[in-house]
C-alpha positions as CSV (number, residue, x, y, z in Angstrom):
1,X,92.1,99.0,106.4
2,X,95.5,98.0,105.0
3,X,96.6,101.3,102.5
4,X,99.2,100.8,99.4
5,X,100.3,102.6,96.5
6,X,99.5,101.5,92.9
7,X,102.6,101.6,90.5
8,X,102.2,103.7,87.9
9,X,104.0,102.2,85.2
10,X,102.5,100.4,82.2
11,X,103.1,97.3,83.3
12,X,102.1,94.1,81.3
13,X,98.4,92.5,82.1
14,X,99.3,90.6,85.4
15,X,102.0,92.2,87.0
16,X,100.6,93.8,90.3
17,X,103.0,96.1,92.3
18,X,103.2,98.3,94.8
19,X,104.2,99.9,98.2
20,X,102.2,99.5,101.5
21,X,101.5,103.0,103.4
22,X,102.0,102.8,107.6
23,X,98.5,102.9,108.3
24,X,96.3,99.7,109.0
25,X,98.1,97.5,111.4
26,X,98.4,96.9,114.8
27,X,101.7,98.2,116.2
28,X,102.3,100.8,118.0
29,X,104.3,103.4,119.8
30,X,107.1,104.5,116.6
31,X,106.3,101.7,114.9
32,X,102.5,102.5,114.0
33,X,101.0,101.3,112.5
34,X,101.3,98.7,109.4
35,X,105.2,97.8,110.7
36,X,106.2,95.1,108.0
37,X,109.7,94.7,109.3
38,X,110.9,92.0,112.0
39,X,114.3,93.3,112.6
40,X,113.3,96.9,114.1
41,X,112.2,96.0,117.6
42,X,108.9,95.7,116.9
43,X,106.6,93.0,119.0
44,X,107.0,89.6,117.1
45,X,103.2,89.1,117.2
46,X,102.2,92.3,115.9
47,X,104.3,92.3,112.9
48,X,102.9,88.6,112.2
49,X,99.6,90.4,111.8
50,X,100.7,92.9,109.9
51,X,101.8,90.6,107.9
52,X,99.0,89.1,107.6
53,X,97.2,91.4,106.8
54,X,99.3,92.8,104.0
55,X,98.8,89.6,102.4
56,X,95.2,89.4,102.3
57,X,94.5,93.2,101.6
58,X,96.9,93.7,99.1
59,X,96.3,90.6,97.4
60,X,99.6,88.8,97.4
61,X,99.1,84.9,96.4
62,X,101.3,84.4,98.9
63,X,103.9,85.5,101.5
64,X,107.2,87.0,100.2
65,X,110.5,85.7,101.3
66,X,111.7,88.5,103.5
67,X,115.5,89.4,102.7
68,X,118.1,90.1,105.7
69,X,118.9,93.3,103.2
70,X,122.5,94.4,103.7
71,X,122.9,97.8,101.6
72,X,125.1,95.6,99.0
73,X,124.4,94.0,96.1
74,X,123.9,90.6,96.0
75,X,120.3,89.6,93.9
76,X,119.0,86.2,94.4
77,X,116.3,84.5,92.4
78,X,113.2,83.4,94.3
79,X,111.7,81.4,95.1
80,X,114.2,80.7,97.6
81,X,113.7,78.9,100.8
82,X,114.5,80.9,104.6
83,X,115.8,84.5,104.9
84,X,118.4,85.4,103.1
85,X,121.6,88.2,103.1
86,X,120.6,90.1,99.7
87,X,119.0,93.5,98.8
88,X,117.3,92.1,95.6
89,X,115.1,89.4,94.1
90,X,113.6,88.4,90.5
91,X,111.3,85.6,89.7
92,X,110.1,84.1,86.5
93,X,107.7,82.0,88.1
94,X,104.1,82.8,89.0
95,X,102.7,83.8,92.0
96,X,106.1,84.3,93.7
97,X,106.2,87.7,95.2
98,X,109.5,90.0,95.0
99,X,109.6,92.4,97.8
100,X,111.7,94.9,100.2
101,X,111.6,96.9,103.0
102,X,112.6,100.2,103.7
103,X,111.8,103.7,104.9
104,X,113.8,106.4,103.4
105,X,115.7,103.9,101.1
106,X,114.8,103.6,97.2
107,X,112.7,100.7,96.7
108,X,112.9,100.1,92.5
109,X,110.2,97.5,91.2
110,X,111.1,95.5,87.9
111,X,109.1,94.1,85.0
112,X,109.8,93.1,81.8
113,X,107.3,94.3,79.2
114,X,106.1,91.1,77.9
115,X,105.8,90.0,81.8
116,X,107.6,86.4,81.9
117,X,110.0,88.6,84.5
118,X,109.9,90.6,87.7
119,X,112.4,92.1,90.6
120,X,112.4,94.4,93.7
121,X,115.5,95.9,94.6
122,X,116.2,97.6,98.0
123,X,118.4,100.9,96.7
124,X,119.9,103.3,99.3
125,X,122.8,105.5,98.2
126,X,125.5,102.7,99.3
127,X,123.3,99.6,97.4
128,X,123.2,102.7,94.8
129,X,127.1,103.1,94.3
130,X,127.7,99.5,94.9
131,X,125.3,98.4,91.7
132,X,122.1,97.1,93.2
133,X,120.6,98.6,90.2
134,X,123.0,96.9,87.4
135,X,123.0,93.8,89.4
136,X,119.3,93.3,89.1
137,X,118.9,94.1,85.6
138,X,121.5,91.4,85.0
139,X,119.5,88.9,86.9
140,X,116.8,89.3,85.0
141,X,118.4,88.1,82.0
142,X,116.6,90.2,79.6
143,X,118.2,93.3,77.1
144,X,117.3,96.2,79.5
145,X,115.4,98.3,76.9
146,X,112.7,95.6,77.2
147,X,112.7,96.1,80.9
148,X,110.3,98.8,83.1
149,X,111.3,100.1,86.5
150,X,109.2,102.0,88.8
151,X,110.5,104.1,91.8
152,X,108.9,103.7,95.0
153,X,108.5,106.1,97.8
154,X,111.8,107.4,99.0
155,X,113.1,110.0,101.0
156,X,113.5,113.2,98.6
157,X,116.3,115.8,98.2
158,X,115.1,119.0,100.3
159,X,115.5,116.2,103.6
160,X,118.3,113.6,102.3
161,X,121.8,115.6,103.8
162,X,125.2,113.3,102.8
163,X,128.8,114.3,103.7
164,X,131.3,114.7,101.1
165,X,132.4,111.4,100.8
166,X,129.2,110.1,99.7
167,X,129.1,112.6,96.7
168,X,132.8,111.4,95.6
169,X,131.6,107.6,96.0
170,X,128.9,108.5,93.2
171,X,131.0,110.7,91.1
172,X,133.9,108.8,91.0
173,X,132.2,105.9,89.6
174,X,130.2,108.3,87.3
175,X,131.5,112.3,87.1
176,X,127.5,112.8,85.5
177,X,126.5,112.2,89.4
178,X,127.4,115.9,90.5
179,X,124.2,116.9,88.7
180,X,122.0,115.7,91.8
181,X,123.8,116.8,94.4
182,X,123.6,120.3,95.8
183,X,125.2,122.7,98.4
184,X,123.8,123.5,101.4
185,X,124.8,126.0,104.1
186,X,126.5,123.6,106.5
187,X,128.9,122.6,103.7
188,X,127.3,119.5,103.1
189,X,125.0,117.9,100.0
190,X,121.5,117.2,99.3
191,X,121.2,114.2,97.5
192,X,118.5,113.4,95.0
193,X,118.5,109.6,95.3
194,X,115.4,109.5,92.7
195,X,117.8,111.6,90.2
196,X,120.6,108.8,90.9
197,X,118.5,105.9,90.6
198,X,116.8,107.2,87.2
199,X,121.1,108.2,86.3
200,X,121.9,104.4,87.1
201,X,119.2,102.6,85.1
202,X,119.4,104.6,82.2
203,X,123.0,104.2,82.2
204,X,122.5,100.5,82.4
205,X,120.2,100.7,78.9
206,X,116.9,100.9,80.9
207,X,114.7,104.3,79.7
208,X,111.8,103.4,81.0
209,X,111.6,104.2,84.4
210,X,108.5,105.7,86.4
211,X,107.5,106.2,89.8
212,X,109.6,108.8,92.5
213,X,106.8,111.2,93.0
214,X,106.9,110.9,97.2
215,X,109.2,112.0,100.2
216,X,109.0,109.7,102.9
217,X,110.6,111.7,105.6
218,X,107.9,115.2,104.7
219,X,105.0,112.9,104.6
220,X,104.5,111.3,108.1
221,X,100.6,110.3,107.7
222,X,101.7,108.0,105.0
223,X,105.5,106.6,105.3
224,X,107.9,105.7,107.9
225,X,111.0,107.6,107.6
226,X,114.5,106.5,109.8
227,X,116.0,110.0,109.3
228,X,113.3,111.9,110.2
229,X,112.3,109.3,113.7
230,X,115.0,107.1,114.0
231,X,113.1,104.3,115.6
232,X,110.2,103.1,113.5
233,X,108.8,100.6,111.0
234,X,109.3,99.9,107.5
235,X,106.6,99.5,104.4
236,X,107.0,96.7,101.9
237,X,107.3,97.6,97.9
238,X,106.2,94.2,96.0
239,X,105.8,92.8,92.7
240,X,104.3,89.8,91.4
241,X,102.2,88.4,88.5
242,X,99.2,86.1,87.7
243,X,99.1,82.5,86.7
244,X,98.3,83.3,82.8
Protein backbone atom coordinates (compact mmCIF):
# COMPACT_ATOMS: atom_id res chain seq x y z
CA UNK A 1 0.00 0.00 0.00
CA UNK A 2 0.93 3.38 -1.15
CA UNK A 3 2.37 5.39 2.35
CA UNK A 4 2.22 9.48 2.65
CA UNK A 5 2.58 11.96 5.21
CA UNK A 6 -0.28 14.12 6.44
CA UNK A 7 0.56 17.99 6.79
CA UNK A 8 0.30 19.10 9.92
CA UNK A 9 -0.68 22.51 9.56
CA UNK A 10 -4.19 23.93 10.24
CA UNK A 11 -5.16 24.08 7.03
CA UNK A 12 -8.66 25.31 5.90
CA UNK A 13 -11.64 22.42 5.44
CA UNK A 14 -10.62 21.12 1.98
CA UNK A 15 -7.17 21.58 1.48
CA UNK A 16 -5.50 18.01 1.49
CA UNK A 17 -1.60 17.88 1.41
CA UNK A 18 1.06 15.89 1.82
CA UNK A 19 4.28 13.89 0.89
CA UNK A 20 4.37 10.27 -0.50
CA UNK A 21 6.93 7.82 1.51
CA UNK A 22 9.18 5.26 -0.96
CA UNK A 23 7.31 2.38 -0.09
CA UNK A 24 4.34 0.91 -2.19
CA UNK A 25 5.31 0.82 -5.77
CA UNK A 26 6.84 -1.29 -8.15
CA UNK A 27 10.42 -0.17 -8.97
CA UNK A 28 13.22 -1.45 -8.13
CA UNK A 29 16.93 -1.77 -7.64
CA UNK A 30 17.80 2.26 -6.10
CA UNK A 31 14.80 3.32 -7.17
CA UNK A 32 12.47 1.18 -4.73
CA UNK A 33 10.04 1.42 -4.42
CA UNK A 34 7.17 4.26 -4.96
CA UNK A 35 9.69 6.22 -7.60
CA UNK A 36 7.41 9.24 -8.62
CA UNK A 37 10.10 10.77 -10.83
CA UNK A 38 10.51 10.21 -14.68
CA UNK A 39 13.71 11.89 -15.21
CA UNK A 40 15.99 9.51 -12.87
CA UNK A 41 16.46 6.51 -14.98
CA UNK A 42 13.84 4.72 -13.70
CA UNK A 43 11.80 2.17 -16.17
CA UNK A 44 9.07 4.37 -17.94
CA UNK A 45 6.43 1.66 -17.11
CA UNK A 46 7.07 1.41 -13.66
CA UNK A 47 6.88 4.96 -12.75
CA UNK A 48 3.42 5.09 -14.80
CA UNK A 49 2.27 2.80 -12.06
CA UNK A 50 3.56 4.44 -9.52
CA UNK A 51 1.90 7.08 -10.63
CA UNK A 52 -0.93 5.54 -10.71
CA UNK A 53 -1.13 4.45 -7.87
CA UNK A 54 -0.26 7.62 -5.97
CA UNK A 55 -3.29 8.99 -7.55
CA UNK A 56 -5.74 6.62 -6.41
CA UNK A 57 -4.21 5.94 -2.83
CA UNK A 58 -3.65 9.27 -1.88
CA UNK A 59 -6.72 10.55 -3.31
CA UNK A 60 -5.62 13.20 -5.79
CA UNK A 61 -8.81 14.22 -8.13
CA UNK A 62 -6.52 14.09 -10.63
CA UNK A 63 -2.88 13.83 -12.04
CA UNK A 64 -0.57 16.74 -11.28
CA UNK A 65 1.29 18.55 -13.96
CA UNK A 66 4.86 17.27 -13.32
CA UNK A 67 7.40 20.33 -13.42
CA UNK A 68 10.94 19.98 -15.37
CA UNK A 69 12.14 21.68 -11.85
CA UNK A 70 15.34 23.63 -12.46
CA UNK A 71 16.69 24.81 -8.86
CA UNK A 72 15.48 28.53 -9.93
CA UNK A 73 12.65 30.35 -9.44
CA UNK A 74 10.26 30.71 -11.84
CA UNK A 75 6.32 29.76 -10.38
CA UNK A 76 3.73 29.11 -12.81
CA UNK A 77 -0.01 28.94 -12.21
CA UNK A 78 -1.76 25.68 -13.01
CA UNK A 79 -3.52 24.38 -14.51
CA UNK A 80 -1.12 24.51 -17.18
CA UNK A 81 -0.96 22.16 -20.10
CA UNK A 82 2.60 19.71 -20.79
CA UNK A 83 5.76 19.81 -18.55
CA UNK A 84 7.06 22.76 -17.74
CA UNK A 85 10.79 24.54 -16.68
CA UNK A 86 9.66 25.85 -13.13
CA UNK A 87 10.22 24.79 -9.46
CA UNK A 88 6.75 26.18 -8.26
CA UNK A 89 2.99 26.18 -8.84
CA UNK A 90 -0.30 27.80 -7.30
CA UNK A 91 -3.84 27.24 -8.24
CA UNK A 92 -7.06 28.91 -7.38
CA UNK A 93 -9.07 26.40 -9.01
CA UNK A 94 -10.43 23.25 -7.61
CA UNK A 95 -9.27 19.91 -7.93
CA UNK A 96 -6.02 20.98 -9.58
CA UNK A 97 -3.20 19.50 -7.72
CA UNK A 98 0.23 21.49 -6.95
CA UNK A 99 3.05 19.16 -6.61
CA UNK A 100 7.11 18.53 -6.59
CA UNK A 101 9.51 16.14 -6.45
CA UNK A 102 12.52 15.84 -4.51
CA UNK A 103 14.65 13.79 -2.23
CA UNK A 104 16.83 15.77 0.10
CA UNK A 105 15.42 19.16 -1.38
CA UNK A 106 12.81 21.29 0.77
CA UNK A 107 9.45 20.70 -0.58
CA UNK A 108 7.21 23.86 1.14
CA UNK A 109 3.30 23.37 0.61
CA UNK A 110 1.07 26.68 0.54
CA UNK A 111 -2.43 27.50 1.64
CA UNK A 112 -4.15 30.44 2.31
CA UNK A 113 -6.30 30.34 5.43
CA UNK A 114 -9.56 30.92 4.00
CA UNK A 115 -8.57 28.18 1.17
CA UNK A 116 -9.46 30.02 -2.30
CA UNK A 117 -5.38 29.43 -2.72
CA UNK A 118 -2.67 26.79 -2.85
CA UNK A 119 1.23 26.23 -3.97
CA UNK A 120 4.07 23.66 -3.88
CA UNK A 121 7.32 24.94 -4.16
CA UNK A 122 10.48 22.74 -4.88
CA UNK A 123 13.22 24.56 -2.36
CA UNK A 124 16.92 23.43 -2.31
CA UNK A 125 19.49 25.81 -0.97
CA UNK A 126 20.04 27.40 -4.67
CA UNK A 127 15.91 27.77 -5.36
CA UNK A 128 16.47 28.93 -1.55
CA UNK A 129 18.94 31.98 -2.32
CA UNK A 130 17.46 32.54 -5.68
CA UNK A 131 13.77 33.35 -4.02
CA UNK A 132 11.63 30.22 -4.71
CA UNK A 133 10.10 31.07 -1.41
CA UNK A 134 9.23 35.05 -2.17
CA UNK A 135 8.36 34.15 -5.63
CA UNK A 136 5.62 31.89 -4.58
CA UNK A 137 4.14 33.89 -1.99
CA UNK A 138 3.88 36.59 -4.67
CA UNK A 139 2.06 34.30 -7.03
CA UNK A 140 -0.40 33.70 -4.80
CA UNK A 141 -1.53 37.13 -4.72
CA UNK A 142 -2.54 37.19 -1.15
CA UNK A 143 -0.94 39.50 1.98
CA UNK A 144 1.38 36.73 3.38
CA UNK A 145 0.15 36.88 7.00
CA UNK A 146 -2.99 35.24 5.68
CA UNK A 147 -0.92 32.56 4.16
CA UNK A 148 0.20 28.93 5.92
CA UNK A 149 3.29 27.06 4.76
CA UNK A 150 4.22 23.60 5.78
CA UNK A 151 7.75 22.12 5.42
CA UNK A 152 8.03 18.72 3.97
CA UNK A 153 10.58 16.09 4.51
CA UNK A 154 14.06 17.33 3.75
CA UNK A 155 17.38 16.36 4.36
CA UNK A 156 18.36 17.82 8.00
CA UNK A 157 21.55 19.57 9.23
CA UNK A 158 23.69 16.70 11.08
CA UNK A 159 23.89 15.15 7.02
CA UNK A 160 23.50 18.46 4.69
CA UNK A 161 27.60 19.49 4.31
CA UNK A 162 27.92 22.90 1.89
CA UNK A 163 31.31 24.63 0.92
CA UNK A 164 31.87 28.12 1.83
CA UNK A 165 30.43 29.63 -1.03
CA UNK A 166 27.10 28.47 -0.34
CA UNK A 167 27.13 30.03 3.21
CA UNK A 168 28.20 33.57 1.62
CA UNK A 169 25.35 33.11 -1.22
CA UNK A 170 22.78 33.11 1.89
CA UNK A 171 24.44 35.56 4.04
CA UNK A 172 25.13 37.97 1.57
CA UNK A 173 21.61 38.29 0.62
CA UNK A 174 20.69 38.13 4.34
CA UNK A 175 23.80 38.51 7.19
CA UNK A 176 20.81 36.77 9.75
CA UNK A 177 21.62 33.44 7.65
CA UNK A 178 24.97 32.62 9.57
CA UNK A 179 22.69 31.57 12.44
CA UNK A 180 22.02 28.05 10.57
CA UNK A 181 25.07 27.26 9.54
CA UNK A 182 27.68 25.57 11.59
CA UNK A 183 31.41 24.43 11.54
CA UNK A 184 32.49 21.23 11.07
CA UNK A 185 35.93 19.63 11.30
CA UNK A 186 36.77 19.53 7.63
CA UNK A 187 36.30 23.24 7.44
CA UNK A 188 33.21 23.12 5.87
CA UNK A 189 29.24 24.00 6.98
CA UNK A 190 26.22 22.13 7.97
CA UNK A 191 23.35 23.69 6.71
CA UNK A 192 19.95 23.77 8.37
CA UNK A 193 17.85 24.20 5.14
CA UNK A 194 14.56 23.91 7.56
CA UNK A 195 16.10 26.90 9.63
CA UNK A 196 16.57 28.85 6.11
CA UNK A 197 13.39 28.15 4.74
CA UNK A 198 11.38 29.06 8.10
CA UNK A 199 14.26 32.57 7.92
CA UNK A 200 12.94 33.18 4.22
CA UNK A 201 9.17 33.06 4.79
CA UNK A 202 9.05 34.88 7.84
CA UNK A 203 11.14 37.40 6.28
CA UNK A 204 8.68 37.52 3.46
CA UNK A 205 5.65 38.39 6.18
CA UNK A 206 4.62 34.67 6.44
CA UNK A 207 4.72 33.42 10.47
CA UNK A 208 2.90 30.62 10.07
CA UNK A 209 4.96 28.01 8.95
CA UNK A 210 4.75 24.21 10.16
CA UNK A 211 6.09 21.00 9.16
CA UNK A 212 10.24 20.15 9.04
CA UNK A 213 10.21 17.47 11.62
CA UNK A 214 12.11 14.62 9.11
CA UNK A 215 15.73 13.93 7.65
CA UNK A 216 15.53 12.29 4.49
CA UNK A 217 19.02 11.18 4.14
CA UNK A 218 18.94 9.37 8.23
CA UNK A 219 15.63 7.78 7.48
CA UNK A 220 16.14 5.25 4.51
CA UNK A 221 12.80 2.99 5.27
CA UNK A 222 10.93 6.03 4.54
CA UNK A 223 12.57 8.71 2.05
CA UNK A 224 14.83 8.64 -0.87
CA UNK A 225 17.82 10.75 -0.32
CA UNK A 226 20.41 11.82 -3.48
CA UNK A 227 23.28 12.58 -0.93
CA UNK A 228 23.07 9.81 0.93
CA UNK A 229 22.59 7.07 -2.53
CA UNK A 230 23.12 9.08 -5.32
CA UNK A 231 21.04 7.10 -7.68
CA UNK A 232 17.47 6.81 -6.63
CA UNK A 233 13.85 7.94 -6.80
CA UNK A 234 12.08 10.87 -5.65
CA UNK A 235 8.63 11.30 -3.46
CA UNK A 236 5.97 13.83 -4.46
CA UNK A 237 4.76 16.70 -1.75
CA UNK A 238 1.11 17.82 -3.10
CA UNK A 239 -1.60 20.10 -2.33
CA UNK A 240 -4.97 20.45 -3.50
CA UNK A 241 -8.52 21.32 -2.33
CA UNK A 242 -12.21 20.16 -2.74
CA UNK A 243 -14.92 21.38 -4.96
CA UNK A 244 -16.84 23.50 -2.00
Amino acid sequence: MVGWLNADWPAPPGVVAGTTFRYGGVSTGPYESLNLAAHVGDDAAAVAENRRRFIAFCGLPEEPVWLDQVHGRHVIAVPTPGAVAADGMMTRTSEVVCAVLTADCLPVLFASVDGSVVAAAHAGWRGLVAGVLEATIAAMAEPPETLLAWLGPAIAQPAFEVGPEVREQFCDRDAAAAAHFLPNARNRWQADLYGLGRQRLRAAGLPQVYGGGHCTHADGQRFFSYRRDGQCGRMCSFVFRYTA
